[in-house]
N, C-alpha and C positions, 0 to 999 in steps of 0.2 A: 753368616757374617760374624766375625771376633775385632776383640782388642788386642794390638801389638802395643810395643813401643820402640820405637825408631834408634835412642839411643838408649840403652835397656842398662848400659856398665851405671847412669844415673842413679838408678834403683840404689846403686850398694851404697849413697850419700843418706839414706833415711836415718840412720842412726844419729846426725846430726839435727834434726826435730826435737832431738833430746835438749840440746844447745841452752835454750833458754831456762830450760827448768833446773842445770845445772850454773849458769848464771844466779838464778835468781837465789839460791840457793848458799854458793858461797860469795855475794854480795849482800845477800842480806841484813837491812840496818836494824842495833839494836836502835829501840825507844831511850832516850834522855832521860834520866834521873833530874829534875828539877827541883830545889827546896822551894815551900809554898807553906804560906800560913799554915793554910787548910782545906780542905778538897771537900770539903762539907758539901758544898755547893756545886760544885762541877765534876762530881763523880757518874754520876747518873748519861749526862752529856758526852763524858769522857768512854763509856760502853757503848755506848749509841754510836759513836762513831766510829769505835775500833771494828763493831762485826761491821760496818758498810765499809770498811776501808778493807779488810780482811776477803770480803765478794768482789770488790774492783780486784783486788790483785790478783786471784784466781782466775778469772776470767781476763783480764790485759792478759795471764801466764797462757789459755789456753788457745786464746786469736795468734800469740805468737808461735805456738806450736802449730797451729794450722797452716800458718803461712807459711813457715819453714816446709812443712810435709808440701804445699802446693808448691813451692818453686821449683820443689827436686821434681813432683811429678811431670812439670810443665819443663822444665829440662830433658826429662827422657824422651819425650813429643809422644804420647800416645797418639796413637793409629787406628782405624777402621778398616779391615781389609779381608777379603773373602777368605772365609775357612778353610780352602782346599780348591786348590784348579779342577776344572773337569775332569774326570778319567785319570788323575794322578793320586796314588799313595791308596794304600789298602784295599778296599772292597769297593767296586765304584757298580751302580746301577743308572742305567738312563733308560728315558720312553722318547721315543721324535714319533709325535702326532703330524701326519702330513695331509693337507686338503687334498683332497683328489675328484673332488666335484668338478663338474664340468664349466664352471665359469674361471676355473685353475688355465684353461685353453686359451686361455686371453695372450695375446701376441704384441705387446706393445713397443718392442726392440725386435731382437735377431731371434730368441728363443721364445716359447711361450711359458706362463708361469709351469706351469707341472713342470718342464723341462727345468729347469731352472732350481726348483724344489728336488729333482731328481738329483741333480748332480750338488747339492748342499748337501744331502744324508750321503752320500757316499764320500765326501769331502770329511766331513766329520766323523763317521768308521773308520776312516786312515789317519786322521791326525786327533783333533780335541776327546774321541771316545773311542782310541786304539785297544785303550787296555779295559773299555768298561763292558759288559753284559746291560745289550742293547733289546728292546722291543721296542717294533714297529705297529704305531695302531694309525692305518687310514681311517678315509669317511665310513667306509663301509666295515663292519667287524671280520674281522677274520682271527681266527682263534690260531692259528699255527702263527702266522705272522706275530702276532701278540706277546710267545713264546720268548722270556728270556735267551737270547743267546750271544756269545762274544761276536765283538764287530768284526772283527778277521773275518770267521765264518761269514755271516753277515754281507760283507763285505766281498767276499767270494763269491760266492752265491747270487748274488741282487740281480731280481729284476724289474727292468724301467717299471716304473709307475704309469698307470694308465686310466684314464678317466672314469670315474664313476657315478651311478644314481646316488645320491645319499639319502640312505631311511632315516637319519635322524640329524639333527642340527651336530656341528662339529664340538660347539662347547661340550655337548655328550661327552662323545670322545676325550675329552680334555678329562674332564672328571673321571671318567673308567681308568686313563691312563693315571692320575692322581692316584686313586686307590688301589694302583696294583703295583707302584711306588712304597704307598705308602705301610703296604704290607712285606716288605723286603727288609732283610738285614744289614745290613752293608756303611760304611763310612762316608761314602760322597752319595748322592741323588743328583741327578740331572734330568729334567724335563725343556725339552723343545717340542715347541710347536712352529711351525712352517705353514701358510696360509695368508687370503688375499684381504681377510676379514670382510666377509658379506654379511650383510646382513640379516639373512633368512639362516647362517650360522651362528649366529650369536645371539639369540632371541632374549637372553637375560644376562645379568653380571655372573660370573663365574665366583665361588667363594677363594678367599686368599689361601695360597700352598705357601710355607714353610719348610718343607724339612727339605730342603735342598735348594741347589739353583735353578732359578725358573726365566728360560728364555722365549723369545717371542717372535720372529722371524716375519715382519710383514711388508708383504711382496706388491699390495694394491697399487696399481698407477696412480702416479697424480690429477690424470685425468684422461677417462677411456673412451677412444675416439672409437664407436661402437654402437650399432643399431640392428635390432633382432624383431624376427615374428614368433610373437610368446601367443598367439591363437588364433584359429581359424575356424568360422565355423558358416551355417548356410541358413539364411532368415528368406521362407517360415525352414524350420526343423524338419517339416515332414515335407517333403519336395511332392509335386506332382509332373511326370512327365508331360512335357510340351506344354507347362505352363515357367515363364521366367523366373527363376529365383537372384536374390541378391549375394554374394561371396564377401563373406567380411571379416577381413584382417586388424588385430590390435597389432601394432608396431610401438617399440619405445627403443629411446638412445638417449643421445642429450637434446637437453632442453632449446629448441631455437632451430635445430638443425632439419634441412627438408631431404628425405628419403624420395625416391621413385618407388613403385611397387606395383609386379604386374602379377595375374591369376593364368593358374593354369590346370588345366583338366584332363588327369588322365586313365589309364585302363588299369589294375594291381596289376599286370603284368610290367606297366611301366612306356607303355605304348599312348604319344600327346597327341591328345583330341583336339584340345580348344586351348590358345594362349593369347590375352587379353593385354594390349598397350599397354604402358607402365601409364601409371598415375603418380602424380607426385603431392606427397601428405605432408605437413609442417607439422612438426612435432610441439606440443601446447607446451606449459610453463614446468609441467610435472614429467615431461620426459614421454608422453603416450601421445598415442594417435589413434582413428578408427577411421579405416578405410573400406568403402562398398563399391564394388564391381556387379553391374548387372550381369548373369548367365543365362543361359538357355543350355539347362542339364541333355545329354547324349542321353539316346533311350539303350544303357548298358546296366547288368543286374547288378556290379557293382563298379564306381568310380573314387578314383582318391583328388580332391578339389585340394591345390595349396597354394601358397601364396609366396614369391618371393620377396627382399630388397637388394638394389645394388646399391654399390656406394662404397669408397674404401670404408675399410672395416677391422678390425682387430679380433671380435670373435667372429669365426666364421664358419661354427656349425649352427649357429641361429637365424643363418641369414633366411632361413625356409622353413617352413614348419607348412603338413597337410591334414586332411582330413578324409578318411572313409568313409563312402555311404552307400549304403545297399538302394538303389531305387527301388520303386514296388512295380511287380511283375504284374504284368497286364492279367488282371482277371476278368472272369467270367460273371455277369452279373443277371441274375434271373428276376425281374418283376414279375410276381403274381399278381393278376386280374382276376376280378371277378365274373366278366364276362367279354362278349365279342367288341364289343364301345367300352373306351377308358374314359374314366370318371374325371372330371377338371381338373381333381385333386391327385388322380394319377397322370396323367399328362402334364403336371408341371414339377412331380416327383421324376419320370423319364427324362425332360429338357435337363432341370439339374442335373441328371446322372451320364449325363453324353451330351453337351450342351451343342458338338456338332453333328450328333445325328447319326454318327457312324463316318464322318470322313474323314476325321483325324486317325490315323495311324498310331500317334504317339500318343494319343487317349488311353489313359493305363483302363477304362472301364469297358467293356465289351458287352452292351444290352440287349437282352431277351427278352421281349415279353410272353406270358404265358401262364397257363393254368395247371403246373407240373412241374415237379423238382428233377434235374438233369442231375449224376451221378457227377459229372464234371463240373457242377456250378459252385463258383469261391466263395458269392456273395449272394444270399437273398434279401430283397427288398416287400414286406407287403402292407398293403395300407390296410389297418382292422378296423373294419365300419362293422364287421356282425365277429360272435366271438366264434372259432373257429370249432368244426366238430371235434372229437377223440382222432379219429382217424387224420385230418388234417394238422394238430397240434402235435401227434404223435410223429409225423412226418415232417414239418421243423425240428423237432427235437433229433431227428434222426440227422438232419443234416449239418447241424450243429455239433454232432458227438463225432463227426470225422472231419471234423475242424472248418466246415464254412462260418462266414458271419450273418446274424440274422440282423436286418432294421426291419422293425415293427413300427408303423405310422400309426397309433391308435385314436379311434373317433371320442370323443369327449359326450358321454350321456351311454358309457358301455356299463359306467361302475352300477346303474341301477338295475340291468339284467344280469348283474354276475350272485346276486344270490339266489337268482331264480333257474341256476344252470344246472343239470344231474352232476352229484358228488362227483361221478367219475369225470366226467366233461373238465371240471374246478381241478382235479387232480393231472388234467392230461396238459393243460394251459397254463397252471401255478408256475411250472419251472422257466416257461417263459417270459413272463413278467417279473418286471423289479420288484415286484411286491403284490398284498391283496387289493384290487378296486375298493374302493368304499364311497358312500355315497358322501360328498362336503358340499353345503348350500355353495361355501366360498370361495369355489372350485370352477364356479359359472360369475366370475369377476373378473374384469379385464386385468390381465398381470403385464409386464414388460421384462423382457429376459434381464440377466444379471449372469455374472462368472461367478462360482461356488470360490470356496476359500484357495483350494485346490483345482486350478482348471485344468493344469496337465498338458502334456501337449498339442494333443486333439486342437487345442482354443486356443495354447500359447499365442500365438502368430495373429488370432481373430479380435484379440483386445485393443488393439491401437482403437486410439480415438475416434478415427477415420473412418472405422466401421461403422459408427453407433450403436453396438449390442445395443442399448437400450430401446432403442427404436425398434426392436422386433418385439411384439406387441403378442397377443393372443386376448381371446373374449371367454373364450372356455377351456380346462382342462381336466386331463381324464386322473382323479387321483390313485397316489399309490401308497399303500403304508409304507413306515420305513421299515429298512431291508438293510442289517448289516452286511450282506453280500453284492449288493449292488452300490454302486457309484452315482452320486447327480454330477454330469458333465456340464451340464446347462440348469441354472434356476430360473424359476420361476418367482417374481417378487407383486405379492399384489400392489395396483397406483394406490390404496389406500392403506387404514391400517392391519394388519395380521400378520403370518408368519411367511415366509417363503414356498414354494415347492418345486419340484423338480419339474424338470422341464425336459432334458432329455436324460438317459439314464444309463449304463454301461452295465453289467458283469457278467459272470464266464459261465456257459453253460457246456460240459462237456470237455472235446477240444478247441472249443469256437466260442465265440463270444456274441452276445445279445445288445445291440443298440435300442430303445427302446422312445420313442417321440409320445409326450404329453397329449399332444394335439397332429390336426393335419395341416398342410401347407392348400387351406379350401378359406377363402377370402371369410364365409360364415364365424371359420375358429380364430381364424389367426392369418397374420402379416406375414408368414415364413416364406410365400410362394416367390415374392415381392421385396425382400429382405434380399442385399448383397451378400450376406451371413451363411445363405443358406445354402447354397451350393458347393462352395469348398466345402463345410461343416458337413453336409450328407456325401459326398465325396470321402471324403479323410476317415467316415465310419465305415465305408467299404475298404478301404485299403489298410493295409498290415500297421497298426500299431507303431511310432516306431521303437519303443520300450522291447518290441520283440522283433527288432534288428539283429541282422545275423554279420553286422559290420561294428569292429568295434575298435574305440581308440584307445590306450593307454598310452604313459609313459614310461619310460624302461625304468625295469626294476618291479613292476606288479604282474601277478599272476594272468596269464591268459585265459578267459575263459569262453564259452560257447552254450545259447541254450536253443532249445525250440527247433533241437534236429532230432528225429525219427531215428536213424541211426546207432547203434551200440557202439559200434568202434571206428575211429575218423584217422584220417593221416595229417598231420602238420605240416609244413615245408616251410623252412627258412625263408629271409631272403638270399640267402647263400647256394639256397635249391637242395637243403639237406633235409630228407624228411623221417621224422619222427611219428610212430604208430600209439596212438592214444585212445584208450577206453573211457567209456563211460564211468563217470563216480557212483559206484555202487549206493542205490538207495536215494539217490540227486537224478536230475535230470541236465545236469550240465558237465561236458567236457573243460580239463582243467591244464595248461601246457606251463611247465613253470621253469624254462629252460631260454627263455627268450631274451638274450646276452645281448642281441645287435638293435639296434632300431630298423627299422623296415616295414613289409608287409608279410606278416604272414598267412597262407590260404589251407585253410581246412576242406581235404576233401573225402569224401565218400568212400567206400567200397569199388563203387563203378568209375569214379575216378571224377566226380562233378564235385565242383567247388559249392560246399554248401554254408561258408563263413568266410570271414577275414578281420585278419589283428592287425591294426594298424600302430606301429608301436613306434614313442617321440620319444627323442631326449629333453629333459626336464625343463620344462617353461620358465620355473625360476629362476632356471640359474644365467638367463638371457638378462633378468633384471641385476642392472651391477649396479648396487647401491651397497655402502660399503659402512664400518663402522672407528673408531678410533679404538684399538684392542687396548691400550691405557685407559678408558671407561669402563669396559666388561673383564680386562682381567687387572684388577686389585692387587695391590701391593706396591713398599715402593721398593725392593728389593730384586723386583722383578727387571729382565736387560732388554728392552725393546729396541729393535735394531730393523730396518730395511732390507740388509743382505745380506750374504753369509760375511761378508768383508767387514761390515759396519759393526757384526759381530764381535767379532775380533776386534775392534779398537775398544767396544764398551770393555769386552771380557779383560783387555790388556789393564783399562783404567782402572776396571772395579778392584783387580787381584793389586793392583798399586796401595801402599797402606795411605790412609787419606788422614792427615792431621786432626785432633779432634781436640781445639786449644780452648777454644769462645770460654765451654763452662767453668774453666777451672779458672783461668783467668777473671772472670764475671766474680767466681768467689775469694779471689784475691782480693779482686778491689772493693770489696764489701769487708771483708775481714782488715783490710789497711784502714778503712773509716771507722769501723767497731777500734780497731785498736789507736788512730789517732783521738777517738771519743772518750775511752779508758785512761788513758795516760794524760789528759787535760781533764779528769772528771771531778777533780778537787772543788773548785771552782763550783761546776753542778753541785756538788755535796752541800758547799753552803747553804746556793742560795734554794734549794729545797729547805732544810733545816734550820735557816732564817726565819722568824718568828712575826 
């Protein structure tokens, strides 16, 4: 922005400022020669008054030279008016920053915004930035695009713009394009920005840009008639087949508005299992909703659970959003006995662990009992009432290092025979325990379970109030020191005063992992047998983790990855059915696919051709949330042209280039200098009566 002046020929009248000083000059009165007695008396009086009359006149001389200088200037009409139109005269540089996130999709007329933003930058490369050297910086970086080039070319060339993840908030963007403005040479700068202003893009104020013109192009409706599913997920976490789980959808739109929303369940090939009546959810005061659909999970090794809403709609790639989940494959479950009759305490470890006996089908637990490890067995169950030879310890340990899981039920009053055990026996049993036994009086105290700080998923789902963890009780338990390689899943909190202990215990022995129980489910120890608690809890320690799910979700734009496959080298496949041959990360144990452009499903498979993973890959949950900002609060300035459309554009740019009259100050100091000099020129009067006695 500059100063003009409207009538500028005014300018050549300043030499008349002189006016007064030439007046005053050959008007000037002599002083009266007076004969008088004698001045004995009034000479003194008579200097005193000549230097104050001598400052008045100077000053009356200089208020009228000021005014004279202000009426010429206020005759020429100074002007405020932009330095330079866009893209016209010398070296012109511009950056159009364009939103290209996915809530740009919004359709709230005939086009959607991206469309709309699409054909503004290619409006502006043939007219307002014909002649200028243009870069384009979307959401997402691209460094060729970035490239200075003329808009002709530009303009030739272009192609549509198309939705993207954004890795970083757009104000980013704003600033990168700033600094690579402000590193140019050139006469004119122009920055536009084009965008709907959301709010998860403009996280802070932007600092204020100067060295050019800075436009601001915002596209947000006045109000977006619009309702999306921003997440799906399945309460508990860890499903068990042929037991119900719940399907639970957040929905948000506006505030008041009621959505229907039904579940549906299907194969990653895309093949529906199960689709569930719509429900209909009212959206609370803040735009959100949570909606649960009972299921009954298909016994399939993996399913994608999603959720849709009908309803006219404006964005309508959010109206769905799903979830991947690997179920857990029916294993094989060996209880050891100790002999031909099971113990109380093992007959109510068996009911937990098949609670129909073998006639459920969709039972993921298959039980053996028996006194022998089976090469085929996934999971071993044993209750240790005596501590195990070398040769038996040796062989858990074996079954563990080709990846089964061990639970160990340990009897409480074992820690007093473990100093008394051969060194070797202590060496062959150490790696199976969370730690060393040791004898604690206060170990033979009644405790009541507690969830550790950390409970993990194992217990997520087991804390609701409804269960009473604390009601699972014990009278005695078997201590263990602590073990920074092992985990407490379950504590143990004595009912009086002392410290905690663990109650049940996790960590990794080999390729398999060691669940390890305080006490037994034997009425003597403990309330376990008898506890609602305890059945899913020793369930869910035989079944895979699901941390080492081989189903995974992200949102586009993050890496794929895969862990917990035997395998060196896997094949990827689109959902497009294009498949990509992927090795292992040298020195990792995880496969890494970093090419995943589309959202869909993609299946990772084997050598032999078996699906042994799945990427389940969303477009971005945020940008379902349209919460929007006023871009006059986070971009600063007042220099800056905030406009609506490309159209609304062009009225501001017409107005701004218009020179704008700039009268108020000089006039303000007119009328100030008229009252200094009607003050001066009656100041005689003043001069008395100061100098009146």
């Amino acid at each position: 922005m500059g100063f003009s002046f409207l009538f500028f020929g005014a300018l050549f009248a300043l030499p008349l400022a002189a006016a007064p000083v030439l007046l005053h000059l050959l008007f000037r009165k002599k002083s009266p020669i007076v004969l008088f007695s004698t001045t004995r008396f009034i000479t003194a009086s008579l200097q005193r008054t000549a230097a104050r009359k001598k400052i008045q006149k100077w000053l009356l001389l200089a208020a009228r030279v000021l005014m004279v200088l202000l009426l010429i200037f206020i005759a020429s009409q100074p002007a405020k008016q932009l330095a330079a139109s866009m893209g016209a005269g010398g070296t012109t540089v511009a950056a159009i920053v364009v939103d290209t996130s996915y809530s740009m999709l919004l359709k709230p007329q005939e086009q959607t915004l991206l469309d709309r933003s699409d054909q503004a930058v290619i409006d502006l490369l043939q007219n307002e930035l014909s002649t200028a050297s243009v870069s384009i910086f979307t959401s997402v970086p691209d460094a060729a695009s970035e490239v200075l080039k003329s808009a002709s070319e530009r303009a030739t060339h272009w192609t549509p713009l198309t939705p993207q993840a954004s890795p970083q908030p757009l104000g980013d963007r704003i600033v990168a394009a700033m600094r690579m403005l402000d590193a140019q040479q050139a006469s004119s700068k122009s920055l536009i920005v084009i965008t709907d202003a959301q709010s998860r893009e403009f996280p802070r104020s932007l600092e204020t840009w100067t060295s050019g013109t800075f436009v601001v192009i915002n596209l947000q409706p006045a109000t977006a008639r619009s309702a999306g599913i921003t997440q799906v997920s399945i309460d508990p976490q860890q499903p068990i087949p042929g037991i119900g789980v719940e399907a639970v959808a957040r929905v948000t739109g506006r505030s008041g508005d009621s959505r229907a929303v039904s579940v549906q369940v299907s194969t990653i090939d895309g093949r529906t299992l199960v689709t569930t009546s719509p429900r209909v959810v009212q959206l609370e005061n803040a735009g959100e909703a949570e909606v649960r659909v009972p299921l009954k999970l298909p016994a399939e090794r993996y399913v994608v659970v999603g959720a849709t809403v009908d309803g006219d709609d404006e964005l309508a790639w959010d109206n769905s959003r799903n979830i991947a989940m690997e179920m857990p494959r029916q294993r094989k479950v060996k209880l050891l006995t100790g002999g031909s009759s099971m113990s109380t305490a093992e007959r109510f470890v068996k009911l937990a662990l098949d609670p129909s006996e073998g006639r459920s089908d969709d039972w993921p637990l298959r039980v053996n009992v028996g006194s022998t490890i089976a090469d085929d067995d996934s999971v071993v169950v044993s209750l240790i009432s005596r501590w195990p030879g070398t040769d038996e310890a040796m062989t858990l340990r074996a079954a563990a290092d080709r990846g089964a899981t061990l639970v160990l039920l340990s009897r409480p009053g074992l820690q007093d025979a473990w100093a008394t055990l051969p060194a070797e026996q202590r060496e062959a049993i150490r790696p199976l325990l969370p730690g060393d036994p040791f004898s604690d009086a206060s170990a033979n105290r009644p405790h009541r379970a507690s969830p550790p700080a950390n409970a993990g998923l194992l217990l997520s789902e087991l804390l609701d109030e409804r269960f009473q963890l604390g009601a699972m009780t014990t009278n005695r338990l078997l201590a263990f020191s602590p073990n920074p390689q092992s985990a407490v899943m379950l504590a143990a909190v004595p009912t009086g005063d002392g410290a905690s202990r663990g109650l049940v215990y996790r960590h990794v022995l080999g390729n398999g992992q060691v669940y390890t129980f305080a006490t037994q489910p034997d009425p003597q120890f403990s309330t376990l047998a008898t506890h609602p608690v305890f059945l899913p809890l020793l369930v869910r320690c035989c079944l895979p983790d699901a941390a080492t799910s081989t189903a995974q979700n992200v949102e586009l734009g993050q890496v794929l990855k895969l862990n917990w496959v035997a395998d060196n080298k896997l094949t990827v496949t689109t959902p497009a059915g294009e498949p990509f041959a992927i090795a292992r990360v040298p020195g990792a144990r995880e496969f890494r696919f970093e090419r995943a452009t589309v959202p869909g499903v993609y299946r990772w498979t084997n050598p032999a051709g078996a699906v042994v993973g799945v990427s389940n890959v969303q477009l971005p949950a945020g940008e379902a949330v349209l919460t929007y900002r006023d871009p006059k609060a986070v971009i600063p300035g007042d220099e800056v042209i905030h406009a609506t459309s490309l159209e609304d554009f062009r009225t501001h740019l017409a107005a701004a280039t218009q020179p704008s009259p700039r009268w108020s100050p000089l006039i303000a100091v007119l009328l100030l200098l008229l009252c200094m000099e009607a003050m001066l020129g009656n100041s005689s009067r003043l001069w008395k009566l100061v100098s009146r006695p």
